[in-house]
C-alpha positions in Angstrom: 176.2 136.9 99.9 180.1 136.9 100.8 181.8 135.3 103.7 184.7 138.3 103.5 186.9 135.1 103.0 189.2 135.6 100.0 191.2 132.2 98.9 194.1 132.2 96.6 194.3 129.9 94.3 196.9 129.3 91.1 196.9 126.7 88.7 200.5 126.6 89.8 199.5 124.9 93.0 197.4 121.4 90.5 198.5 119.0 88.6 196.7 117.6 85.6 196.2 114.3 85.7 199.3 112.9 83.8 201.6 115.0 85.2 200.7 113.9 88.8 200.3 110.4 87.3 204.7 111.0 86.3 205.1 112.8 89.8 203.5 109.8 91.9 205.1 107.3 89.8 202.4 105.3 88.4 200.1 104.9 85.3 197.8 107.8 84.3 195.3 104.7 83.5 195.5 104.0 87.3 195.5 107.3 88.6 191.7 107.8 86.3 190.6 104.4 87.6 191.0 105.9 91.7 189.2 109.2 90.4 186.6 107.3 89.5 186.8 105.0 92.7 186.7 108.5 94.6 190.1 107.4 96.2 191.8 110.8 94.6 190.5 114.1 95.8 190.1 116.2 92.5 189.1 119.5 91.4 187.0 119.7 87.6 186.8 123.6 86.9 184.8 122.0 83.5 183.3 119.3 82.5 186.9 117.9 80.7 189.4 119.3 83.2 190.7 117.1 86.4 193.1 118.8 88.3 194.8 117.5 91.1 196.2 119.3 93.9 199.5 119.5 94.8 199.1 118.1 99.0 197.2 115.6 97.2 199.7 114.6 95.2 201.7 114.6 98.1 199.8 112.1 99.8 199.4 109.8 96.8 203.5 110.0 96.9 203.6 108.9 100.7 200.5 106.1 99.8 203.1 104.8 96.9 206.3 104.7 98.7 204.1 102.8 101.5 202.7 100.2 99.4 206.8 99.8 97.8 208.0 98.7 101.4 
């Protein structure tokens, strides 16, 4: 059954894991350790793919520059 609800989504809009790791500006090591704490909101299209999406990465940025002060 479909809602009539069409989303559009690009990989252009995720980051994989150590990319978002370089954006945020912390270890990828770290960034799998809160994936796995649920603390990082992810999206697995398979079983071996994480993405990340970019508003998330976002708020990881924000959560960072907070925790520098």
């Amino acid at each position: 059954m479909s809602t009539g609800v069409l989303l559009k989504v690009s990989l252009s809009d995720f980051y994989s894991v150590k990319a978002a790791a370089a954006e945020i500006g912390i270890d990828t090591m770290t960034l799998y350790q809160r994936i796995h704490r649920g603390t990082v909101a992810v999206e697995r299209p398979s079983e071996r793919m994480i993405l990340i999406h970019k508003d998330e990465v976002a708020r990881l940025k924000i959560e960072q520059g907070d925790v520098a002060c």
